[in-house]
DODRENMAR-909572 format. One record per atom (N, C-alpha, C): residue number from 1; residue in one letter; atom name; x, y, z. Coordinates in nm, 2 decimals, m for minus. Layout:
NODE k r a u v w
NODE NUM a CA X Y Z .
...
//
This chain:
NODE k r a u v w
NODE 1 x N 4.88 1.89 8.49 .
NODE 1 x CA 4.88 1.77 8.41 .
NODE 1 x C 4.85 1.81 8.27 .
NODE 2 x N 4.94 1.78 8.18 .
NODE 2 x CA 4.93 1.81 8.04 .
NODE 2 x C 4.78 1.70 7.95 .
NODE 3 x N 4.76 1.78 7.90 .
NODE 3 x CA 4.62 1.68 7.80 .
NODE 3 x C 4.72 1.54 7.73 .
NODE 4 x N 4.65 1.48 7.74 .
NODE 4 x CA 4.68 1.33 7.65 .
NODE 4 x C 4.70 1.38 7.46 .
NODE 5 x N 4.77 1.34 7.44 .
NODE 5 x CA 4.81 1.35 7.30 .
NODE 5 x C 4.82 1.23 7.23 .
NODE 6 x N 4.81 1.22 7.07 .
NODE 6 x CA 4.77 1.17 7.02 .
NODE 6 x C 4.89 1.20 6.83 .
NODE 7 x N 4.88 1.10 6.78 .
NODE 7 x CA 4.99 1.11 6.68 .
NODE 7 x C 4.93 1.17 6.55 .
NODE 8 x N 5.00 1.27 6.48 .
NODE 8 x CA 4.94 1.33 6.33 .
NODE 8 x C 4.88 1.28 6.27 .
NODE 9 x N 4.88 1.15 6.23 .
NODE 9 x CA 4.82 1.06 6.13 .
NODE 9 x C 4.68 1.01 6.17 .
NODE 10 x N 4.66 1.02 6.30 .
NODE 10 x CA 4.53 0.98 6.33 .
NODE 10 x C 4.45 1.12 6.29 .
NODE 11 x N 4.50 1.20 6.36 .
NODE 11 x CA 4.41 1.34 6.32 .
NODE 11 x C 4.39 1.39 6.18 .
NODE 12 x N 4.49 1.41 6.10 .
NODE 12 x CA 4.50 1.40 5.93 .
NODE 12 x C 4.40 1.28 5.92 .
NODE 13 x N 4.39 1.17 5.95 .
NODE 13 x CA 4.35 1.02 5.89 .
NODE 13 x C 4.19 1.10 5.90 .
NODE 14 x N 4.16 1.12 6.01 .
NODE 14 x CA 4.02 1.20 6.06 .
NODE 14 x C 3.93 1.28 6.00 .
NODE 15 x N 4.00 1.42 5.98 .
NODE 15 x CA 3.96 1.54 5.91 .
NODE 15 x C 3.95 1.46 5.78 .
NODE 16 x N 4.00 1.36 5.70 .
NODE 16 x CA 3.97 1.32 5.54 .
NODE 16 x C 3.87 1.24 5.53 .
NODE 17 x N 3.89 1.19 5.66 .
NODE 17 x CA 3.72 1.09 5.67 .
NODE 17 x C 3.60 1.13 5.65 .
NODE 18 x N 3.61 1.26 5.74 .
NODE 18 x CA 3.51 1.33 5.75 .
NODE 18 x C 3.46 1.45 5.63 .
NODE 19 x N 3.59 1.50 5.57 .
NODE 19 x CA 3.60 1.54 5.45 .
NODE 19 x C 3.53 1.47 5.35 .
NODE 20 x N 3.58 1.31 5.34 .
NODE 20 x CA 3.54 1.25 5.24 .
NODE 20 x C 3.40 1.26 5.22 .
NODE 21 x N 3.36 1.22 5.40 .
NODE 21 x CA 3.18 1.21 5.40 .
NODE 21 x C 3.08 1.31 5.36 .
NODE 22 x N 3.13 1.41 5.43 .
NODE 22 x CA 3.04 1.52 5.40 .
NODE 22 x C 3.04 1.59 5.28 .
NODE 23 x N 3.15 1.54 5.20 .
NODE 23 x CA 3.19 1.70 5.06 .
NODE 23 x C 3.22 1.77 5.10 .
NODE 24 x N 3.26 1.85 4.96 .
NODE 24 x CA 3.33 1.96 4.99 .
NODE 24 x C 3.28 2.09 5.04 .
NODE 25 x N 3.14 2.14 5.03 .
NODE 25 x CA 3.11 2.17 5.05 .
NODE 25 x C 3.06 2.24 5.17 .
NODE 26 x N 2.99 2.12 5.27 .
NODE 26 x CA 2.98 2.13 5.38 .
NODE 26 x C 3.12 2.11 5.50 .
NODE 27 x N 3.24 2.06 5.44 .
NODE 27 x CA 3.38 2.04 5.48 .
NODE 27 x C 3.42 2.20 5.48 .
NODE 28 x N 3.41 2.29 5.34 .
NODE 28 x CA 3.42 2.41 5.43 .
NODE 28 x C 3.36 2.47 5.50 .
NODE 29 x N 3.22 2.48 5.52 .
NODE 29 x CA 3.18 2.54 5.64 .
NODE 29 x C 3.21 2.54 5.73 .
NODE 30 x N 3.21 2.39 5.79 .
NODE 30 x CA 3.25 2.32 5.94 .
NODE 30 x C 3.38 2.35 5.96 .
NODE 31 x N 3.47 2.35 5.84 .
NODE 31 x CA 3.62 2.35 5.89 .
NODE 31 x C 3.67 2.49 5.96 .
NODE 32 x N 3.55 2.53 5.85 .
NODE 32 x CA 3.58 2.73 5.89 .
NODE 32 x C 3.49 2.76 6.04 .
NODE 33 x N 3.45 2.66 6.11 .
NODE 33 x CA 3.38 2.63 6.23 .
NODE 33 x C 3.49 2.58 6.39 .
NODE 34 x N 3.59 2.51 6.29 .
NODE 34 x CA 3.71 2.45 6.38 .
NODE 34 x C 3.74 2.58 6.47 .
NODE 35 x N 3.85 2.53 6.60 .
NODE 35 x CA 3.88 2.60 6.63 .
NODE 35 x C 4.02 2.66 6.58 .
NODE 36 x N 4.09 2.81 6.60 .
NODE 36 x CA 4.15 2.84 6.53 .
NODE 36 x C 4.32 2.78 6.49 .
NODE 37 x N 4.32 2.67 6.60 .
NODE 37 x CA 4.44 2.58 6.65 .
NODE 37 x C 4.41 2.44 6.55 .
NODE 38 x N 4.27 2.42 6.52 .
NODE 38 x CA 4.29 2.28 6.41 .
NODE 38 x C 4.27 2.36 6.27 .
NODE 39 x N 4.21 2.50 6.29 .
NODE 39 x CA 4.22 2.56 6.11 .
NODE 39 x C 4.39 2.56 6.08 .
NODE 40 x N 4.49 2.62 6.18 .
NODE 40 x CA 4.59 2.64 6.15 .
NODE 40 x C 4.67 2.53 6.09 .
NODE 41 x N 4.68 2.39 6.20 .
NODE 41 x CA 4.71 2.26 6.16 .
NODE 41 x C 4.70 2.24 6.05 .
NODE 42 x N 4.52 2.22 5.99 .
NODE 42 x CA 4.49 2.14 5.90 .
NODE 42 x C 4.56 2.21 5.81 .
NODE 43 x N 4.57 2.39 5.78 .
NODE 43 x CA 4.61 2.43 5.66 .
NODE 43 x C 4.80 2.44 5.65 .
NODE 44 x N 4.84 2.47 5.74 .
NODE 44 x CA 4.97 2.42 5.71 .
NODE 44 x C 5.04 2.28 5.73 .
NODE 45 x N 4.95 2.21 5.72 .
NODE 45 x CA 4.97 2.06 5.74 .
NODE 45 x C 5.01 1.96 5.87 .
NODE 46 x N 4.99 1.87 5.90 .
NODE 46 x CA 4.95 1.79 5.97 .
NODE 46 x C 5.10 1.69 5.97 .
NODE 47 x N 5.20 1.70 6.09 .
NODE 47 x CA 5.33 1.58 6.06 .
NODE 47 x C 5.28 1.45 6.12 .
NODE 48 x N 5.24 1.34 6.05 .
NODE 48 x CA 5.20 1.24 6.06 .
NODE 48 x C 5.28 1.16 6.16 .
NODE 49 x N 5.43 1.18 6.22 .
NODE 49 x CA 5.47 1.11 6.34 .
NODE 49 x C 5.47 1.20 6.47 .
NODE 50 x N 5.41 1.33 6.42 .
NODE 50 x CA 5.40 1.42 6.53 .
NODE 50 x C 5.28 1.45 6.66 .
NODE 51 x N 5.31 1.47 6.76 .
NODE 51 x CA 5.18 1.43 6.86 .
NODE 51 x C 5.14 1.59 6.85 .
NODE 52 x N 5.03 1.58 6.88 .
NODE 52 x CA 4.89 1.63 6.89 .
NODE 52 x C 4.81 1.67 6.98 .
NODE 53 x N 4.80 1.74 7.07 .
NODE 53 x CA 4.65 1.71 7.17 .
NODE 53 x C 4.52 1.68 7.12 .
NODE 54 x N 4.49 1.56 7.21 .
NODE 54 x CA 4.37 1.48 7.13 .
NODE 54 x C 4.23 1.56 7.14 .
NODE 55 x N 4.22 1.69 7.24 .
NODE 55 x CA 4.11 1.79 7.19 .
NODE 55 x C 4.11 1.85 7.03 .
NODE 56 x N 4.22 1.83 7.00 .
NODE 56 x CA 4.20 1.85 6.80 .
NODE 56 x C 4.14 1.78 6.75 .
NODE 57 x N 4.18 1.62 6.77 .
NODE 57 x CA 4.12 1.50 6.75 .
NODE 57 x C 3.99 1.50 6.74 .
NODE 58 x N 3.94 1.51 6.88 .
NODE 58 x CA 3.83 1.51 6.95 .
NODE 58 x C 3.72 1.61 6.87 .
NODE 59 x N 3.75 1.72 6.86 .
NODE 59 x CA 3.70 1.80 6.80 .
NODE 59 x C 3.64 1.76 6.63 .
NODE 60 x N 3.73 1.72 6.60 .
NODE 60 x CA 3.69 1.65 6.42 .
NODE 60 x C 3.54 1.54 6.48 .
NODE 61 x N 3.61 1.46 6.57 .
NODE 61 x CA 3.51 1.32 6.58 .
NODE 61 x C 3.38 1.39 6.62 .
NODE 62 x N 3.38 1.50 6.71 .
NODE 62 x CA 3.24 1.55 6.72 .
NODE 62 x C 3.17 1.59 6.60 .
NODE 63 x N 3.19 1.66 6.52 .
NODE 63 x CA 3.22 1.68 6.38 .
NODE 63 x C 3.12 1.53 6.33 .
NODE 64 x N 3.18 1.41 6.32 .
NODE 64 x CA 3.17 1.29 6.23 .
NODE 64 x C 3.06 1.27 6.31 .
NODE 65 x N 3.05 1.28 6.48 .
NODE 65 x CA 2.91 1.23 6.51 .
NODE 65 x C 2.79 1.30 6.48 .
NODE 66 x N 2.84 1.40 6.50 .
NODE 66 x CA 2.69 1.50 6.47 .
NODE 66 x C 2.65 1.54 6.36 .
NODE 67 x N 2.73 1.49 6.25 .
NODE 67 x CA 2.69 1.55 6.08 .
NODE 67 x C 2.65 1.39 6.02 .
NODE 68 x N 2.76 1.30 6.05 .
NODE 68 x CA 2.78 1.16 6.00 .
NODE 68 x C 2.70 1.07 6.03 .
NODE 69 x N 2.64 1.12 6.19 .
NODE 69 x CA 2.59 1.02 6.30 .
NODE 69 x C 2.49 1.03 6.33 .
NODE 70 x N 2.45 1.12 6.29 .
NODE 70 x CA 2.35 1.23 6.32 .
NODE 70 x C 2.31 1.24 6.46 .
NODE 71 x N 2.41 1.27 6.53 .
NODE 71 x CA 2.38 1.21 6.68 .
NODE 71 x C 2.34 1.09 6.76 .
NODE 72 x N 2.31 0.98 6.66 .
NODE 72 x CA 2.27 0.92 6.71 .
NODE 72 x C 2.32 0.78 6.77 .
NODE 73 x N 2.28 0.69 6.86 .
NODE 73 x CA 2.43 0.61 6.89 .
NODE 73 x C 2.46 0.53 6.80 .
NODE 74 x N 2.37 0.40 6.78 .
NODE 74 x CA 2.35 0.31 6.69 .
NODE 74 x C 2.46 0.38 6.58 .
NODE 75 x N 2.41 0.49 6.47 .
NODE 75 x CA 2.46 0.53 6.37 .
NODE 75 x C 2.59 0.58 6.42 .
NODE 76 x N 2.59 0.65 6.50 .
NODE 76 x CA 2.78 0.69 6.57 .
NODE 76 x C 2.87 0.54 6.58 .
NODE 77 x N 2.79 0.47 6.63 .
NODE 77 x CA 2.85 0.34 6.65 .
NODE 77 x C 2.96 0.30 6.55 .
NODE 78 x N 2.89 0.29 6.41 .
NODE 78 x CA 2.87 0.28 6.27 .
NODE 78 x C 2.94 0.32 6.21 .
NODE 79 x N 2.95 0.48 6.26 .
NODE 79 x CA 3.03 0.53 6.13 .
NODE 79 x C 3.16 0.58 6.25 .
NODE 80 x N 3.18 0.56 6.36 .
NODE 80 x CA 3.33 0.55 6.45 .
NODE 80 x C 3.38 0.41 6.38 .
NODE 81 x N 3.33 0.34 6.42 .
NODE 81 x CA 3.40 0.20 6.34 .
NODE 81 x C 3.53 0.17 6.21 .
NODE 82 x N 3.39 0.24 6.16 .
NODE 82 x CA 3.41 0.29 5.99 .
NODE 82 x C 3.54 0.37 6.00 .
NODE 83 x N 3.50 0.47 6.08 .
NODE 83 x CA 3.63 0.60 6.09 .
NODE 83 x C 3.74 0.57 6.15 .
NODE 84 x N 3.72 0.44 6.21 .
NODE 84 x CA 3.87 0.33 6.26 .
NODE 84 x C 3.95 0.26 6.18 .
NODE 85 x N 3.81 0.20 6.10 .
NODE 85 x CA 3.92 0.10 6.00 .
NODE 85 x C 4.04 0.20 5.87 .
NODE 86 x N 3.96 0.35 5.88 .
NODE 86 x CA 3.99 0.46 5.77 .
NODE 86 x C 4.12 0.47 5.84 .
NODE 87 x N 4.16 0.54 5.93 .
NODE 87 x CA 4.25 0.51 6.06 .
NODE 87 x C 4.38 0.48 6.01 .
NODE 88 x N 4.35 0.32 6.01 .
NODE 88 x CA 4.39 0.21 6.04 .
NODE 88 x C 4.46 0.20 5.89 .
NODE 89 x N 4.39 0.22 5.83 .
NODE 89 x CA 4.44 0.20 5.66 .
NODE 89 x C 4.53 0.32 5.61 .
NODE 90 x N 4.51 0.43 5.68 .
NODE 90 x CA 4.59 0.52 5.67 .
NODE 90 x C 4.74 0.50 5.71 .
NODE 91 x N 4.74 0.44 5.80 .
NODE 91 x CA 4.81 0.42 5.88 .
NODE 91 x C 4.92 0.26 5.84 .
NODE 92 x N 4.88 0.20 5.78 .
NODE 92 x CA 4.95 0.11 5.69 .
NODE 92 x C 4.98 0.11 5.59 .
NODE 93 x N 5.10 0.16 5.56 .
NODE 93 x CA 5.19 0.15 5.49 .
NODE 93 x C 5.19 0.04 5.35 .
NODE 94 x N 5.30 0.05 5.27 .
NODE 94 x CA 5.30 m0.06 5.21 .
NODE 94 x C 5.35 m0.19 5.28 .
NODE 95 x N 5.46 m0.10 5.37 .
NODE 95 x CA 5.55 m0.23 5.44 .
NODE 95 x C 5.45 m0.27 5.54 .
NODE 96 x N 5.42 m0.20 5.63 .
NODE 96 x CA 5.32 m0.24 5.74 .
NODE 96 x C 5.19 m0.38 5.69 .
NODE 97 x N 5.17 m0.35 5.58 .
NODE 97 x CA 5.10 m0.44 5.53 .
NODE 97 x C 5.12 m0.54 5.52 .
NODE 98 x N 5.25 m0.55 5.45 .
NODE 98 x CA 5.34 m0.68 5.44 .
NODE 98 x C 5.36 m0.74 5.62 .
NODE 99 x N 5.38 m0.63 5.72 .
NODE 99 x CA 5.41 m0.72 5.86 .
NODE 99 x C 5.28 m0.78 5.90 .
NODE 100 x N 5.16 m0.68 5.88 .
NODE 100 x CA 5.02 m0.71 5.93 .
NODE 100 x C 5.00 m0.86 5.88 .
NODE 101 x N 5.02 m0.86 5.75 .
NODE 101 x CA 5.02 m1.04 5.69 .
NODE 101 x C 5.06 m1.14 5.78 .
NODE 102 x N 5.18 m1.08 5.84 .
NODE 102 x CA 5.25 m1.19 5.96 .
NODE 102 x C 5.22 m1.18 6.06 .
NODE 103 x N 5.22 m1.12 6.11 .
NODE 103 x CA 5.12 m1.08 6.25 .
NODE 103 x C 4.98 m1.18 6.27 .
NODE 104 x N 5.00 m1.25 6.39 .
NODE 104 x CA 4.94 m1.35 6.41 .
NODE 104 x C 4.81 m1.27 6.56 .
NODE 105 x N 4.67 m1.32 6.56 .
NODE 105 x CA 4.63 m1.28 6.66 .
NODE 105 x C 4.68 m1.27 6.83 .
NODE 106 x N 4.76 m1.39 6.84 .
NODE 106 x CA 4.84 m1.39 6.98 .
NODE 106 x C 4.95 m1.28 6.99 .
NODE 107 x N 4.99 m1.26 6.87 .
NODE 107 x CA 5.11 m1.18 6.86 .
NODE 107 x C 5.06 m1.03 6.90 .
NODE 108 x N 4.93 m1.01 6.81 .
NODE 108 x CA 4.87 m0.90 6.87 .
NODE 108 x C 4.83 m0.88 7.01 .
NODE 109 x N 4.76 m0.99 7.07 .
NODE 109 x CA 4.74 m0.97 7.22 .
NODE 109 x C 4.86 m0.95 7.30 .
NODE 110 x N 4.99 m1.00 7.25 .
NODE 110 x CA 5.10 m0.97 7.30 .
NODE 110 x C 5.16 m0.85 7.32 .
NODE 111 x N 5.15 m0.76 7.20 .
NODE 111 x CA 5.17 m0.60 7.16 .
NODE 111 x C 5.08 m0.57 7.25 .
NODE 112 x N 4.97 m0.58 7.25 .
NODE 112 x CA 4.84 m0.49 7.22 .
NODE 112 x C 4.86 m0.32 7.33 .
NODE 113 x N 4.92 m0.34 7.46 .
NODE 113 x CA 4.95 m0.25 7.48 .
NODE 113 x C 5.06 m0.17 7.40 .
NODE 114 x N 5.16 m0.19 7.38 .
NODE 114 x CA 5.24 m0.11 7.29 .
NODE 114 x C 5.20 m0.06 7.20 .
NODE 115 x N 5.14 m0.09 7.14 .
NODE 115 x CA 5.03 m0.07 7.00 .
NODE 115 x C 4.96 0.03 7.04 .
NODE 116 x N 4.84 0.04 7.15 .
NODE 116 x CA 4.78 0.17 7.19 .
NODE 116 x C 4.89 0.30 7.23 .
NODE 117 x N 5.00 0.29 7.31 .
NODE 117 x CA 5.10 0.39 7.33 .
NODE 117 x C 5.19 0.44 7.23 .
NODE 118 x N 5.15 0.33 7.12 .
NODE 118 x CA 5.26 0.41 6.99 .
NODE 118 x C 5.16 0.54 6.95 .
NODE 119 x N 5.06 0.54 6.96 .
NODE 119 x CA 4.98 0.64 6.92 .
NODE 119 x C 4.92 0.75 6.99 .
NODE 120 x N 4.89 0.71 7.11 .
NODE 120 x CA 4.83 0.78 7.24 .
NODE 120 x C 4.89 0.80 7.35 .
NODE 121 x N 4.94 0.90 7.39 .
NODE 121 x CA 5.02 0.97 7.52 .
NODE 121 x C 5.04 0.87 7.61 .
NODE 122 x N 4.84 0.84 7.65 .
NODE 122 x CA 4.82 0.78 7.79 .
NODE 122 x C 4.68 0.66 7.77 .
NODE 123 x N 4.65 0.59 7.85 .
NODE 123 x CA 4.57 0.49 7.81 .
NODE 123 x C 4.65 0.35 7.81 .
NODE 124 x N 4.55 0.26 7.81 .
NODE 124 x CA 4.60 0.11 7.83 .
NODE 124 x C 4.54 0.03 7.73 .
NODE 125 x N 4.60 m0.09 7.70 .
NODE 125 x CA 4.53 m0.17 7.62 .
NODE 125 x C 4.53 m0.34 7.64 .
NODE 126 x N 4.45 m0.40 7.69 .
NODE 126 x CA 4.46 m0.55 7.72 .
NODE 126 x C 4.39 m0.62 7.65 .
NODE 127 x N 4.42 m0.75 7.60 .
NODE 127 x CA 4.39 m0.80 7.48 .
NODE 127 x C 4.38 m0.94 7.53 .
NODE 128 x N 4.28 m1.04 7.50 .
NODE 128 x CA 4.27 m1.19 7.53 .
NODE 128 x C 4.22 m1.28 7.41 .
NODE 129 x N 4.26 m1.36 7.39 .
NODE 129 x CA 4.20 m1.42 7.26 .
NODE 129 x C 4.14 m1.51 7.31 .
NODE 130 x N 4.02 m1.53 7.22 .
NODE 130 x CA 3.93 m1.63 7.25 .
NODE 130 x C 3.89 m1.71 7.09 .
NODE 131 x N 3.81 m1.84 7.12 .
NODE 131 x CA 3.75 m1.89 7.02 .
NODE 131 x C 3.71 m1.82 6.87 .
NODE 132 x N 3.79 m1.79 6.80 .
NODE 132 x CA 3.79 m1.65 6.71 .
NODE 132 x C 3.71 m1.57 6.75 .
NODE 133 x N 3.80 m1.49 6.83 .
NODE 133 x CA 3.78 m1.38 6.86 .
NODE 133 x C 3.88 m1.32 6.92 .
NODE 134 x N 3.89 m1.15 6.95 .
NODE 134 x CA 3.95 m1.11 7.05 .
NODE 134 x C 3.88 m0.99 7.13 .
NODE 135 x N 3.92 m1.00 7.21 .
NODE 135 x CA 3.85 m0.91 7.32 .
NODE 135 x C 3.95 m0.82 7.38 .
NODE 136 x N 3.92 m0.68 7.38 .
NODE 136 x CA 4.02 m0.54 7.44 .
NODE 136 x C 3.94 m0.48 7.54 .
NODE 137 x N 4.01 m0.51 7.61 .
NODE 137 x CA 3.99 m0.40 7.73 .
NODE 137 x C 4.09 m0.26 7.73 .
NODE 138 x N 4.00 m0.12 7.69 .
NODE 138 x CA 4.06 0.03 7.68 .
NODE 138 x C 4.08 0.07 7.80 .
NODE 139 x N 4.17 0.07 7.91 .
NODE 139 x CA 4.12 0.11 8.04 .
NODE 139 x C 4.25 0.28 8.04 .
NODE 140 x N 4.23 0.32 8.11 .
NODE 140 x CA 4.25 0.45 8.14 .
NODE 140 x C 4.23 0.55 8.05 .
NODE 141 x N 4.09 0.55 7.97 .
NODE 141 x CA 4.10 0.61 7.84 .
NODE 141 x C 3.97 0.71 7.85 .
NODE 142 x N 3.97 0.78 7.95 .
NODE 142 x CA 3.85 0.88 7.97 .
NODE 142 x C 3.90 1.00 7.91 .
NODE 143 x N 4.00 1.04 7.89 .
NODE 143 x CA 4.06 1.16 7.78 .
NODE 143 x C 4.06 1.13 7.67 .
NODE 144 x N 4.00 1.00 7.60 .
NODE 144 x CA 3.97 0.96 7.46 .
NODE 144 x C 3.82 0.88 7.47 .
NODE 145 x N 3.74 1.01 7.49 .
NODE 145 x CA 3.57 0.96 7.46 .
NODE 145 x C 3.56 0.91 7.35 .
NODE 146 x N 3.57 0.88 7.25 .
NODE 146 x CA 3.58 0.85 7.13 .
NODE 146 x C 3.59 0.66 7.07 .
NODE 147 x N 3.75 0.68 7.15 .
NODE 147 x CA 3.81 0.54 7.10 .
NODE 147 x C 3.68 0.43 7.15 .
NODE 148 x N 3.58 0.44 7.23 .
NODE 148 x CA 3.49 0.30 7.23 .
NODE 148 x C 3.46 0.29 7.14 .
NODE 149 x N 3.45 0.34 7.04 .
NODE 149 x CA 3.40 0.38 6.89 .
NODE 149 x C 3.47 0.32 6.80 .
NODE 150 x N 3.57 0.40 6.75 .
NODE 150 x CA 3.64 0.42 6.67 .
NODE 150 x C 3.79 0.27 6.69 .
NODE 151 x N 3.82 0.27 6.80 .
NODE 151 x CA 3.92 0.17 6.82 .
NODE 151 x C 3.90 0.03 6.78 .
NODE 152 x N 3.75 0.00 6.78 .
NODE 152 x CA 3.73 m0.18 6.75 .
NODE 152 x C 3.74 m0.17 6.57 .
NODE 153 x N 3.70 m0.02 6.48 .
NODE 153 x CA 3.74 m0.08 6.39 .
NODE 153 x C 3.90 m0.05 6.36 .
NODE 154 x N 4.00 0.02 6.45 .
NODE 154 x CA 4.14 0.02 6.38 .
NODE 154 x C 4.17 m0.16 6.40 .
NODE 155 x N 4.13 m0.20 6.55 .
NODE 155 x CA 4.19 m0.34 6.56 .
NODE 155 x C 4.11 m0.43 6.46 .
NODE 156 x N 4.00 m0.42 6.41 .
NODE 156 x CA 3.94 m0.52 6.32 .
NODE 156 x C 4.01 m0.48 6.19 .
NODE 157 x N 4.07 m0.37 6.15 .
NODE 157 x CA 4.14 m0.36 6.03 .
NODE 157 x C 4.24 m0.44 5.99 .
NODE 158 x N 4.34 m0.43 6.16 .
NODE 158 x CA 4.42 m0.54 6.20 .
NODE 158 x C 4.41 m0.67 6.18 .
NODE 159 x N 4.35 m0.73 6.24 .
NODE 159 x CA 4.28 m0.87 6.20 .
NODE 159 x C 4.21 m0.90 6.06 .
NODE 160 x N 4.21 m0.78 5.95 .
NODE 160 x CA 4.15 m0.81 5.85 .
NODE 160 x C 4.28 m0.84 5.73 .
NODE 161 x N 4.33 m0.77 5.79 .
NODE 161 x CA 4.51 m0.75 5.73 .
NODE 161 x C 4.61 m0.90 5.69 .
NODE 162 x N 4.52 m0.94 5.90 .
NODE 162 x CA 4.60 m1.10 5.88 .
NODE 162 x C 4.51 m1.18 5.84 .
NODE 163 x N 4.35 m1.15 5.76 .
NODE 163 x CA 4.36 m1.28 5.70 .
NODE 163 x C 4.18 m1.33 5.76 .
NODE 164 x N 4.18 m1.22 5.85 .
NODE 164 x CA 4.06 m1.29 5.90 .
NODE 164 x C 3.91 m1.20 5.88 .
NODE 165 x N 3.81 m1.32 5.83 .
NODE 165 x CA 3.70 m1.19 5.84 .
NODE 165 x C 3.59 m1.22 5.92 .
NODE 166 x N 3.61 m1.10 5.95 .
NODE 166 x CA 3.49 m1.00 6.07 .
NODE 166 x C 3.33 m1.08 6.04 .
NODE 167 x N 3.31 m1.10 6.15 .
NODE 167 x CA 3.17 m1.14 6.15 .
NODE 167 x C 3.10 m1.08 6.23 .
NODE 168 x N 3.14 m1.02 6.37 .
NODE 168 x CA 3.01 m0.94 6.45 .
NODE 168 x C 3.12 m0.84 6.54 .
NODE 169 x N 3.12 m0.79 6.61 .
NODE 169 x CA 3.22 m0.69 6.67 .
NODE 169 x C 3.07 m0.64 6.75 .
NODE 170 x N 3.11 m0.66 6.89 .
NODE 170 x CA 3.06 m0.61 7.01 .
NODE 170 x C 3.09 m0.50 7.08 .
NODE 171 x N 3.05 m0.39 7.10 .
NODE 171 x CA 3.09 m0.28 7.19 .
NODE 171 x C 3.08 m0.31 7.32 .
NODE 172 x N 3.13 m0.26 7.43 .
NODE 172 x CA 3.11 m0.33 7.55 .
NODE 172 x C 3.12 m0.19 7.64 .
NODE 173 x N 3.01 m0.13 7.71 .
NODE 173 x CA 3.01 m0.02 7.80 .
NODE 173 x C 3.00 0.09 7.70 .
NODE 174 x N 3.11 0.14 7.59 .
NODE 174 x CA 3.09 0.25 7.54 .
NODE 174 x C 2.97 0.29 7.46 .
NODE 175 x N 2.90 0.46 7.48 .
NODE 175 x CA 2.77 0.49 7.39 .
NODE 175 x C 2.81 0.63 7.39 .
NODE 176 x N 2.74 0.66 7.27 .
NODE 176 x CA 2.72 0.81 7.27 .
NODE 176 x C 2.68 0.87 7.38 .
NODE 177 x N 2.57 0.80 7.48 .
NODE 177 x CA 2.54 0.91 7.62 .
NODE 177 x C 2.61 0.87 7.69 .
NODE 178 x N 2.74 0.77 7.69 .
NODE 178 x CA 2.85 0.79 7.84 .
NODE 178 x C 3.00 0.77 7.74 .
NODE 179 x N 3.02 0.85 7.67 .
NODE 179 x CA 3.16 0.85 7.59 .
NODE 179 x C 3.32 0.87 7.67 .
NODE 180 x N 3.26 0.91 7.82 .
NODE 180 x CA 3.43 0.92 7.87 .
NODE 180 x C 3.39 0.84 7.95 .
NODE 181 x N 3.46 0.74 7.93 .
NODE 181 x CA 3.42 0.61 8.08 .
NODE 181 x C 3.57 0.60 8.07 .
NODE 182 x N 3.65 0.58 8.23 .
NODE 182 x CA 3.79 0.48 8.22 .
NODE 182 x C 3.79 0.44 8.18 .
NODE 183 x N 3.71 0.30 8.12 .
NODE 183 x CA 3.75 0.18 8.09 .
NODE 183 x C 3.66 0.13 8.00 .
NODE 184 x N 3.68 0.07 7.86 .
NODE 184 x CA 3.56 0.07 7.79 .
NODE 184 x C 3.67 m0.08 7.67 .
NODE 185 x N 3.56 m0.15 7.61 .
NODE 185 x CA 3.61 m0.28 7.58 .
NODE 185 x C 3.52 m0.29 7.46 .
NODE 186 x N 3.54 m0.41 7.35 .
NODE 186 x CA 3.48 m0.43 7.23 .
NODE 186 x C 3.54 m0.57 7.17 .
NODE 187 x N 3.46 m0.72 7.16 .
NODE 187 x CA 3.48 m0.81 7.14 .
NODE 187 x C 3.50 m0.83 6.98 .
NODE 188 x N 3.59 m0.86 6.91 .
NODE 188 x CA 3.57 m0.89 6.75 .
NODE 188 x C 3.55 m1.00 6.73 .
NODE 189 x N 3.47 m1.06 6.63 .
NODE 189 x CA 3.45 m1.25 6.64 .
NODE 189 x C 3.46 m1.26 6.48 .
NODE 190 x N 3.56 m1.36 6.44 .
NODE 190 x CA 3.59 m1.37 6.26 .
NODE 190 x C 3.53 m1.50 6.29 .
NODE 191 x N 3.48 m1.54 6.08 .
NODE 191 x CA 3.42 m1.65 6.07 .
NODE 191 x C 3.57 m1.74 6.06 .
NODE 192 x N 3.51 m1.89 6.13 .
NODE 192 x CA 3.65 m1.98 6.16 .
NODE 192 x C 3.70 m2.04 6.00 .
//
């Protein structure tokens, strides 16, 4: 069975995140710390519609938790989020921004799986709207320890796009001490 992969733009979107946070300084040490398959990437560049094995990925975010996070969950929580909505923004376009406008929350629960497979090999995405709010269930996503993290802020970016703002965003099962679970979820609730 081949590893789950994951699209250029998330991983580029990643390494700058983490770049940005730490400076330059400590960006080269750690980079020169990668392994020699994300040194080679990062320096001959990264094709942003091209897949990836998400152990490169994966690799950066360890990186963001243990420098950014300081290991810790709470603060991992925090700054995955963070490193979602970075993501997410990267990842929108000028035009995309223009559709995000129109893109209505039902519309998203509609997508919402399609949306996770545009990016990720393998994994699921179910989506239910509630009383402002929406709620995702990540299920087949133990090859992306991470996304409990990092995925409620790409979709809150989403919903911030059309219009709505964020008032509390729930993690649901995922933590830094059990990061590969199958199945892992995160409620977002905007003010009405």
């Amino acid at each position: 069975m081949s590893e789950i992969r994951g699209r250029g733009y998330m991983l580029s979107a990643m390494a700058r995140f983490l770049r940005e946070k730490v400076g330059e300084a400590a960006w080269a040490e750690m980079s020169a710390s990668f392994s020699p398959e994300l040194q080679k990437i990062l320096v001959s560049g990264v094709d942003s519609a091209g897949w990836y094995e998400i152990s490169l990925m994966n690799e950066i975010i360890e990186h963001v938790v243990e420098h950014v996070g300081a290991n810790d969950s709470g603060k991992a929580k925090d700054i995955l989020y963070e490193c979602g909505q970075y993501a997410a923004s990267a990842a929108a376009n000028s035009f995309l921004r223009v559709l995000l406008k129109m893109l209505t929350p039902a519309l998203l629960v509609k997508k919402a799986d399609k949306l996770l497979r545009r990016d990720f090999s393998e994994g699921r995405m179910q989506a239910e709207l509630g009383d402002n709010c929406l709620k995702v269930h990540l299920i087949d996503v133990k090859g992306l320890p991470y996304i409990g993290g990092y995925g409620p802020g790409f979709v809150a970016f989403s919903l911030e796009a059309m219009g709505k703002r964020i008032s509390n965003v729930e993690f649901h099962d995922w933590d830094l001490e059990r990061p590969r679970l199958e199945r892992v979820g995160f409620t977002i609730h905007w003010a009405a």
